[in-house]
N, C-alpha and C positions, 0 to 999 in steps of 0.2 A: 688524567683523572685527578680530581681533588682529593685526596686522601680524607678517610673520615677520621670521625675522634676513636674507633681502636684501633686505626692505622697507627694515627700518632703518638698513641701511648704504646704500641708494641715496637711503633719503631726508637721512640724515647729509649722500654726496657732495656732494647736490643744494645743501644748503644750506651748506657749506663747502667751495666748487666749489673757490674757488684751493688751499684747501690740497692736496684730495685729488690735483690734477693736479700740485701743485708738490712734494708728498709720491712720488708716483709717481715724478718721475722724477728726484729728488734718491735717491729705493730704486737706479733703474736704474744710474744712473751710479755711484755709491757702488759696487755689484755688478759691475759691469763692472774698475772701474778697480780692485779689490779682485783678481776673480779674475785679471787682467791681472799684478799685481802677484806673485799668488802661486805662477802656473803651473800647470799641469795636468799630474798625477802617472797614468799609464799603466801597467796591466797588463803582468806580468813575463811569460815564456814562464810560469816555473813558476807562476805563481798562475792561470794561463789552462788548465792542464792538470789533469786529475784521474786516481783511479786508477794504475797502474803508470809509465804514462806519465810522469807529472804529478809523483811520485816521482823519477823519474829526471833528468826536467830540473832539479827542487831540488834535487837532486845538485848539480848541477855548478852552478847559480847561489850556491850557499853555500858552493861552493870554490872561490868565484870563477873558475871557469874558462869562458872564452869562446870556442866552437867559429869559428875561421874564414873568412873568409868565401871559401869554394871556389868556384872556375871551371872551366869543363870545354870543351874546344874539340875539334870533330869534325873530322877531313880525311875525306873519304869517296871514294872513285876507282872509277869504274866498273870496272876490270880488278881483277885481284889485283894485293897489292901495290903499287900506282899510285900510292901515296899516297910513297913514301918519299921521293922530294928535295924533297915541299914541308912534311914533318914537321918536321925541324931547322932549317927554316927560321921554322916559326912559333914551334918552342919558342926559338929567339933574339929574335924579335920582342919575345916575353912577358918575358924576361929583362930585354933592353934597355930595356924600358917605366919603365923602378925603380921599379912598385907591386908586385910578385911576391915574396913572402918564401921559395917553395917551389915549386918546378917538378919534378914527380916522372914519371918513365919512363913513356914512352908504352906505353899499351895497343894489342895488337892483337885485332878480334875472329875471330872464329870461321872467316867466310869470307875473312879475308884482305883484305876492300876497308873495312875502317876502323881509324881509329889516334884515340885518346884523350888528349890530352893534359892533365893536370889540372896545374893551381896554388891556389895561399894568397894573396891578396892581402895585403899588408902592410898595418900599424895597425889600429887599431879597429875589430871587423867591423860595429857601428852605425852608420858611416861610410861605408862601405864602397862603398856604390851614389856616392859624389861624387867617387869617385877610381878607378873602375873604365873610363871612357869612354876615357884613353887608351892602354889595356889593347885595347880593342875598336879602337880605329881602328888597332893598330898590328899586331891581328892581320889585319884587316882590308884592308892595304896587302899583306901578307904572301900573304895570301888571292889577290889580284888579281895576282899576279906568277905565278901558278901556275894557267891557266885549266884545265888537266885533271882541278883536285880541286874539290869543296866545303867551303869553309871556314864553319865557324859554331861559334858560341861560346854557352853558355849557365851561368847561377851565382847564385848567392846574391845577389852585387852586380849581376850583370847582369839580374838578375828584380829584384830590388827597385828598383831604376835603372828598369826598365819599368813597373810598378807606380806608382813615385811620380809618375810625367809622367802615366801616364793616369788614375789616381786625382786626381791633383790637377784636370787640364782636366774631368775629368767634373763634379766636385764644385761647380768653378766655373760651371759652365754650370748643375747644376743649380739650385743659390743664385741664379745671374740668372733664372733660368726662373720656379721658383716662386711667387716672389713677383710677378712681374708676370700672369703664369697669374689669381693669387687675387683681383692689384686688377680684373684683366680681367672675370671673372668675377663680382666684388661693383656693378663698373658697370652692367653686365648687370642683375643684381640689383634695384640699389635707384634705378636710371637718373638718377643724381646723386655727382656727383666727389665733393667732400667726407663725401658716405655711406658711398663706397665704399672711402678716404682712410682714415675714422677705425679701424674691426677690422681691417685690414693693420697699424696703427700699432698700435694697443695690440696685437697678436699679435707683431711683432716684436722689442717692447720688454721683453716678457715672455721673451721667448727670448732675450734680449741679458742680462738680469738672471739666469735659469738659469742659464745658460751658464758667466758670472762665476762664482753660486754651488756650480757642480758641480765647477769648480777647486779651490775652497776646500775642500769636500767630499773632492775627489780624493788629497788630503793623509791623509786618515783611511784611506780606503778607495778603494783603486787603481780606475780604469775604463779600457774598451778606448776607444782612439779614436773608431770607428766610432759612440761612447753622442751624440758630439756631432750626426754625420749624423739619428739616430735622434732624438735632441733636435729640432734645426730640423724635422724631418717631421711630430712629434705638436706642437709648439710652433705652426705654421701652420696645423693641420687644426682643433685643439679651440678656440684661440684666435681663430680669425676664426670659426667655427660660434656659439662661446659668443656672443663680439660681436651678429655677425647677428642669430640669437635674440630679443636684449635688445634692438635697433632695430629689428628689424622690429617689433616687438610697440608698442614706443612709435610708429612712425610709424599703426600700423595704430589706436590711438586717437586719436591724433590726428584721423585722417581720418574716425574715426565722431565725431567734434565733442566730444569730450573736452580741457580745458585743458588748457596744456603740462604744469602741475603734476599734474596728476590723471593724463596719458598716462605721465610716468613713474614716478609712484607705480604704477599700473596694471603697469606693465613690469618693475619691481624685485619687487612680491608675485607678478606671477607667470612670468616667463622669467627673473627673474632666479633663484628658486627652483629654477627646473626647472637651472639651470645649478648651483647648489650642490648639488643632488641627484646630477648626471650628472657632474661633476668627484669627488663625493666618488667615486662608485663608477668610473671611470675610474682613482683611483689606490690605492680598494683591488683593485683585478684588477693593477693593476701590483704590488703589494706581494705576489703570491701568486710574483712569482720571485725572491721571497728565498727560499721555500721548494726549489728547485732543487738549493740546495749548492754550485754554480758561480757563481764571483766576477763574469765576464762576465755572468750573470743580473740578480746582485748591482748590477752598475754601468747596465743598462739601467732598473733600477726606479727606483732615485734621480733616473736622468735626466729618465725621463718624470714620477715623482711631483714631481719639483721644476716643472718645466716645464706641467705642468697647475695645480699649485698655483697658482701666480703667474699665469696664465692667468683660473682662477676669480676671482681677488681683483680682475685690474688689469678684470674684466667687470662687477663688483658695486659697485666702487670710482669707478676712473677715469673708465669709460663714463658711469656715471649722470651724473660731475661735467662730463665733454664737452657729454653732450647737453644739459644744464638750461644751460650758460656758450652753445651755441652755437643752441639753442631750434631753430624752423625753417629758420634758417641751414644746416644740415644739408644741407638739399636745395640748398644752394651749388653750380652748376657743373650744372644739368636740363639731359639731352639728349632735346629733345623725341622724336625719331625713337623712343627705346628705354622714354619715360615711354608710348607710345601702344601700343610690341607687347610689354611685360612680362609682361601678367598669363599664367597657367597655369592661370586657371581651368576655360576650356573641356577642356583635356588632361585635367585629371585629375577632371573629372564625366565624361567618356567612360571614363576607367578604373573610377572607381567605379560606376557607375550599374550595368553588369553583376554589380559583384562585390557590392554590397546587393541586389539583386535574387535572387541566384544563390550564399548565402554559403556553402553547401556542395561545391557543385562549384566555385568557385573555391577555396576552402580547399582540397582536396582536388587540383586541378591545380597549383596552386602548391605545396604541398609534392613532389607527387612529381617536378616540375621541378626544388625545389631537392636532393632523394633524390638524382634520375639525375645530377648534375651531383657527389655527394658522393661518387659509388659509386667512381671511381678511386684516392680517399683508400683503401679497405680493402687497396690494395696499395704504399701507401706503402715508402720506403727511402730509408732518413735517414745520410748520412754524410760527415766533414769532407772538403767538396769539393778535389780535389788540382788544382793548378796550370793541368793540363790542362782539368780540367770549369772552373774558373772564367775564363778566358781564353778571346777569342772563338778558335775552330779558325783561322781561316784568320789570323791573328797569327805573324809569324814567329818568335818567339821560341817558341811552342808546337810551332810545327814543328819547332824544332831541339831540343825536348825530346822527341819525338816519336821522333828519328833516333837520337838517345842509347839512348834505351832500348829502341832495335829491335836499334843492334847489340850495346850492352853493358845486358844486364833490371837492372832495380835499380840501377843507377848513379843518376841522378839523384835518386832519395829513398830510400834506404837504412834496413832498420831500425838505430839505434844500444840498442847495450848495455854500462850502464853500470857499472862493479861498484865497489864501497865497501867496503873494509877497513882494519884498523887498521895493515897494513903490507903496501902494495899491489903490495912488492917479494919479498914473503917466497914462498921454495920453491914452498908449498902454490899461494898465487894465482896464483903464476905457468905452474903447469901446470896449473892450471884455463884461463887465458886461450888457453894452446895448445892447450888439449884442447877446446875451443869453436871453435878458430880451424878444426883437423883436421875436427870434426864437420858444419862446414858448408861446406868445401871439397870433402869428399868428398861429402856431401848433394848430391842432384839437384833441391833446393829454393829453391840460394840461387846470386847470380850473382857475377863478380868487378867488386874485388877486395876479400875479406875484412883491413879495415887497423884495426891496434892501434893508441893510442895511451896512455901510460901519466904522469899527472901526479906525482911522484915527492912534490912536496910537498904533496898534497894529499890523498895515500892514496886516487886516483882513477883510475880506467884506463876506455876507451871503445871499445869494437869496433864499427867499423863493417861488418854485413853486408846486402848488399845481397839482395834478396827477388827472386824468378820471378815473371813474370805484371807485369800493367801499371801497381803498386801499388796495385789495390784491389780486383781482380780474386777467382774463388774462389782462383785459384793462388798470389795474395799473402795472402789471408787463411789459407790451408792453410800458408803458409810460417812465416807471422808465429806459429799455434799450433803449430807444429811446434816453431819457436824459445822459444818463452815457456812448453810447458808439456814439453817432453823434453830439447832440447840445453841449457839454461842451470841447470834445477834439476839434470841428470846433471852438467853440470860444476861450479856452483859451492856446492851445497848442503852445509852446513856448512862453508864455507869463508870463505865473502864476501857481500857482501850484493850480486845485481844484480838490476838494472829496467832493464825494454826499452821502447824512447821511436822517435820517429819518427813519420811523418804516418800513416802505417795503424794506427798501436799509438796514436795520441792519438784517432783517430776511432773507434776500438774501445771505446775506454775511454769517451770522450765518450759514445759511443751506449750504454752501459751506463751511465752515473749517470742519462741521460736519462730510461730505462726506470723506472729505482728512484723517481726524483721528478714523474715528471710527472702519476700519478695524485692526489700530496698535493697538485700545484697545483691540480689541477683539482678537486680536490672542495673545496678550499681558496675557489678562485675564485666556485663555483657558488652552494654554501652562503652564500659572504657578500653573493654580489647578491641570493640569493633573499631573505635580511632586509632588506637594504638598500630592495627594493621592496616588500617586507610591510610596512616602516615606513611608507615614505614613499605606500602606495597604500588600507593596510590593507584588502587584500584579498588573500588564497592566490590566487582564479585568477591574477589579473596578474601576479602572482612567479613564478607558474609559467608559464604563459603567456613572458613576458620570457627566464627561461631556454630552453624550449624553442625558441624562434624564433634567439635569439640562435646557439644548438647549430647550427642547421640552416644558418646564415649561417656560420658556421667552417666545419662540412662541405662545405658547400660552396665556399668556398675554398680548402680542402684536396684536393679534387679536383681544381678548376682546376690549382693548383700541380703535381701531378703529373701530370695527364694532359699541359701545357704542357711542363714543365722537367723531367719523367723520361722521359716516352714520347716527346716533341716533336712532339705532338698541336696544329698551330697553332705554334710555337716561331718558324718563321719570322717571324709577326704583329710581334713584337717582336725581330725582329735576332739568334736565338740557336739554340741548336738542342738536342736530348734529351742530358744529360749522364747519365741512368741513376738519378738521386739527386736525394734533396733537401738541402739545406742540413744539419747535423745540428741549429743552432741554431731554425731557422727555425719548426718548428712551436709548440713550445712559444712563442716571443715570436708568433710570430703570433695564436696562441690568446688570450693574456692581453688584448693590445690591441685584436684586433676582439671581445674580449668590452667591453672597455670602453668602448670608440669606437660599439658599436650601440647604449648607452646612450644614448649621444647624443639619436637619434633619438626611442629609445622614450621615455624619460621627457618628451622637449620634446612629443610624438604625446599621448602617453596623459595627460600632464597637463591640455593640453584639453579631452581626452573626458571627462576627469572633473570639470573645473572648468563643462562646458556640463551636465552630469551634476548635479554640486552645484546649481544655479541650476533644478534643478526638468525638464528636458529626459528625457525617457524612456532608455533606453541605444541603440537601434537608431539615432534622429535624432541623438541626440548623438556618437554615432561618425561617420556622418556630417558633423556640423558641425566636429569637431575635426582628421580628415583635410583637409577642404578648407581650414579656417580655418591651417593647418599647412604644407602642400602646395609653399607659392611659399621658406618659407623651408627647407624640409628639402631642396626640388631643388637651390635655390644652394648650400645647407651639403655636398648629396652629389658635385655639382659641383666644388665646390673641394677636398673632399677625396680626390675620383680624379682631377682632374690632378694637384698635390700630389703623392701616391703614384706616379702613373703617371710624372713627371716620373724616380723611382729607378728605374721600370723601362729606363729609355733607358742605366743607367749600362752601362760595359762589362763592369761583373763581373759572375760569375754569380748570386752570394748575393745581391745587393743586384736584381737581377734579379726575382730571385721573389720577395723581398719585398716590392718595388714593384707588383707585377704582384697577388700574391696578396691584397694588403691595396685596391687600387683596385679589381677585380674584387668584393673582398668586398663594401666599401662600397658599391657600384653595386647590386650583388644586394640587400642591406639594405634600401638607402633607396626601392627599388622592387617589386621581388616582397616582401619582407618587409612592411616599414612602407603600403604604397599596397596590397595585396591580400591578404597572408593575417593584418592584424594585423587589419583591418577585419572582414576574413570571420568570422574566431574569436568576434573579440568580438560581432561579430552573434550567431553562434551561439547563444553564452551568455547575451548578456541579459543582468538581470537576475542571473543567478549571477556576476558578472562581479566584484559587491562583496561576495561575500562572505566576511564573519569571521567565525571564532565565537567564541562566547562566551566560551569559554575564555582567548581573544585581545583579549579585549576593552578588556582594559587598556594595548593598545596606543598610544603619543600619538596626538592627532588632528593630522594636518598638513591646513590648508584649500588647496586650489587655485585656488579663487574671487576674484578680480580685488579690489583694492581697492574702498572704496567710494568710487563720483562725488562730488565738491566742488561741481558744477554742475549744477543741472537739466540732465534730457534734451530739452527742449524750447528750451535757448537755442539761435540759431544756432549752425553749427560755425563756430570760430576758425579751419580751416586745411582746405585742400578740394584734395585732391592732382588732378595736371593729367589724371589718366587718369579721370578720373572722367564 
């Protein structure tokens, strides 16, 4: 047989071990200490926004103008009026603090038991949350001298100040989690420390080297923060699966008495293939959210295409040059107790043996399992979660956003509108600005207080009007087109140029590019795995096949996700509860990756089936042999990648919530009803049709899946006899 190209790079490592491992990680550090050097260039408001919105915030980011960072403090008094001698007490508080640049007139609401007091923090509002704390303690002292009101404070810096302590502790915990989760679980595995030691290492080292590189990156083309979280999750999940793979595959010749040379020739022609198959098409599904339009898309594809890339290479490269430098050594560190209850073979011949016996009605119960579990997907609702839906309820800072906008609606997230003309002083604009101001005072749509502000140098002016209803509500979405399609063109049409921005008007907007590009991913996506496996299988069923299964495994995590995180069907399970909505960004990335990530499975699964297929085995035994032969390493690979995931589910935010939740779920459902029952069942079906091309197609390359050939008679004894034996 011809050896392919991870033949020849594992047999390359093998035999210029030092270089490859001293190559690797002279790449790593050189990457590290590069992107270290260069920083990490982050998504604007405006480049993150699209549509009218998206307009509007590039307004004012290219008139340099920087909104703010506003506080807003409640006295609330059970009686009427009850609140008035601890009011001027706190707007002194705020004064004396000397971070307040603006302390403006207290509001009263409607029934008289609340008063508003808003301010400006002074300097840089990107600062803002580091110099806001002694803002709060001093409202706070102010608070406590007046036990008949409730005092609380809520803001821009007071939220982001809250954000970044629990963002930061989550984030941390989850980085310690992870990674011990995965060595936990590779012990388990291969019941030997040093086995379990080496794909944690090259998985982390490959993410240490992204990471660097998506800095450097980041310079060209801006990414959101979060690309990094998103980074470390597929950087842990493909890189210790890919690793596994490639060692399980060599220890398991090893132990059918193959030499060390011949086990990992044996492991590079054929897992390691199956992992350049399953990386390539993991990042072209990632490349399908360039297709989006949206730079946030944009910055998640680089992350994961870089991070799988370097994944593939340090598994084809470095691993082979590990294992040939550390031979049986590998099994350094056997815990007998875990070498004696590893195996899974009995588990999953009790799975299969019904489902070869029976491959119709298991096809058949297993898809409409994974139907019913999709069906709550057909009522999906996708929208940028506000403040509220992403913070746990009982959070106090949610609460006191809560009380805000019970007694004063629209106060805490206002729609703003921005207007742009050549002289933003002149006559005309200026009684358009009044005549918007009038329009939604008198309107029973919008709440107080309607506040201009007007940048004189910049030919830029801002109305902030605040919206009815709970900001996403139908009564804020009625507001928001009331304002964008009757009061703003009646006022400034032919006059000035305005665009209406704010969290309902970005999430409107978001959900409308969404709409326009998600079916060019998707056919984007589908189209190129179904070649990617017509190549690499040349066979149409399997392409198809692969599509379909894969389909039903998103569906069905799309269900989860909203029967969970909209209805809060179970929500409890994980710490949260129904916010109404899904993520806006989350389907679309969810789609692309568990389109690419059940790659995983199927090409490591099916290349098996067909390499025991090639070798003369009929298709029904050979599906068979290659499920079972398959089985111990796809549990640990499904294993590490739903704690992994599930570790995001534990964060406190809500987005990172579902994505955690929806993407473990997926892979769980994948790597067991999918891959262990209806991938067996199908191909049972088919038989025989299972390869076939036609002619037409014929000229397709031939890729072999068949094992290198032995160096060594079958008949010498085996060199190495693992202790479970």
């Amino acid at each position: 047989m011809k050896d392919n190209v991870a033949a020849r790079l594992g047999g390359w490592s093998a035999r210029h071990r030092k270089t490859a491992i001293f190559g690797w990680l002279l790449f790593v550090v050189a990457a590290v200490l590069i992107g270290g050097m260069a920083g990490q260039k982050q998504l604007t408001n405006g480049e993150q926004g699209t549509g009218d919105s998206g307009r509007a915030v590039r307004i004012l980011e290219d008139a340099g103008i920087k909104s703010p960072a506003t506080e807003m403090v409640l006295v609330h008094s059970a009686a009427p009026d009850g609140f008035r001698a601890a009011v001027p007490d706190v707007t002194r508080a705020i004064r004396d603090s000397g971070r307040a640049a603006t302390v403006r007139e207290p509001l009263v609401s409607r029934d008289r038991r609340d008063a508003l007091v808003q301010f400006d923090l002074a300097g840089d509002p990107k600062t803002a949350a580091d110099r806001v704390e002694p803002v709060q303690a001093a409202v706070a002292r102010a608070g406590a001298r007046h036990p008949e009101v409730r005092v609380e404070e809520f803001g821009d810096a007071s939220g982001e100040r809250w954000f970044n302590k629990t963002l930061g502790r989550d984030f941390s915990r989850a980085e310690l989690t992870a990674v011990p989760l995965a060595l936990g679980i590779l012990l388990v595995a291969f019941a030997a420390l040093l086995a379990a030691i080496v794909p944690v290492a090259v998985a982390l080292t490959a993410f240490l080297a992204a990471n660097g590189l998506l800095a450097v990156v980041s310079h060209a083309m801006h990414v959101d923060g979060s690309a990094n979280s998103v980074m470390l999750l597929m950087g842990l999940a493909v890189g210790v699966d890919y690793c596994l793979f490639y060692l399980r595959r060599e220890r398991e010749e090893r132990a059918s008495g193959r030499d060390r040379e011949t086990a990992l020739r044996i492991a590079a022609a054929t897992s390691g293939r199956s992992v350049l198959v399953s990386g390539l098409t993991v990042m072209v599904a990632m490349a399908g959210m360039f297709l989006s339009g949206m730079l946030l898309f944009e910055g998640f594809a680089v992350a994961t295409i870089l991070v799988v890339l370097i994944a593939v290479i340090g598994s084809v490269t470095v691993l082979p040059a590990l294992l040939s430098l550390l031979g049986d050594k590998v099994e350094f560190g056997r815990i007998p107790f875990l070498h004696r209850r590893r195996s899974t073979g009995r588990f999953w011949n009790a799975v299969l043996r019904p489902v070869l016996a029976r491959p119709g009605i298991a096809a058949a119960l297993a898809a409409a399992f994974l139907l019913a579990l999709a069906a709550p997907a057909l009522g999906m609702h996708t929208e940028k979660l506000r403040m509220e839906q992403q913070i746990p309820k009982n959070a106090a800072l949610i609460q006191t956003y809560h009380h805000i906008n019970a007694a004063f609606p629209g106060g805490p997230d206002p729609a703003l509108v921005v207007v742009k003309a050549s002289d933003v002083q002149a006559p005309r604009v200026r009684q358009a600005i009044r005549s918007l101001q009038d329009a939604a005072r008198q309107s029973g749509e919008f709440g107080r207080p309607v506040r201009t502000q007007v940048h004189a140098a910049a030919n830029v002016a801002t109305i902030s009007v605040p919206l009815a209803g709970n900001g996403s509500d139908a009564t804020s979405r009625h507001a928001l087109a009331t304002l964008r399609q009757r009061l703003v063109p009646a006022a400034f049409g032919g006059v000035a140029e305005a665009h209406v921005t704010g969290t309902l008007a970005f999430s409107t907007d978001w959900n409308t590019q969404l709409r326009r590009s998600i079916v060019p991913v998707f056919v984007f996506v589908l189209s190129i795995t179904f070649v990617l496996m017509l190549v690499s299988f040349r066979s149409i069923p399997i392409a198809a096949t692969a599509i379909v299964l894969n389909l039903l495994s998103v569906g069905a995590a799309y269900g989860v996700m909203v029967a969970m995180f909209q209805h809060g069907w179970g929500a409890g399970l994980v710490g949260t509860h129904g916010v109404g909505a899904i993520e806006s960004w989350l389907p679309l990335f969810v789609f692309v990756v568990l389109f690419g990530l059940s790659m995983d499975y199927h090409v490591f699964v099916v290349s098996r089936i067909r390499e025991a297929h090639d070798q003369g085995t009929p298709t029904a035994p050979a599906v068979a042999q290659g499920i079972r032969a398959t089985a111990g390493a796809v549990t640990s690979a499904a294993v590490i990648m739903v704690a992994v995931f599930a570790v995001f589910g534990t964060l406190s935010m809500q987005d990172f919530k579902q994505m955690g939740v929806g993407l473990s779920i997926a892979v769980l459902l994948d790597a067991t009803i999918v891959r262990a029952v209806l991938l067996p069942a199908v191909m049972t079906l088919l038989g025989e049709a299972n390869w076939y091309l036609p002619r037409w197609l014929s000229w397709l390359p031939g890729l072999s899946h068949s094992e290198a050939p032995a160096t060594v008679p079958d008949l010498v004894r085996p060199a190495y006899v693992p202790a479970d034996r």
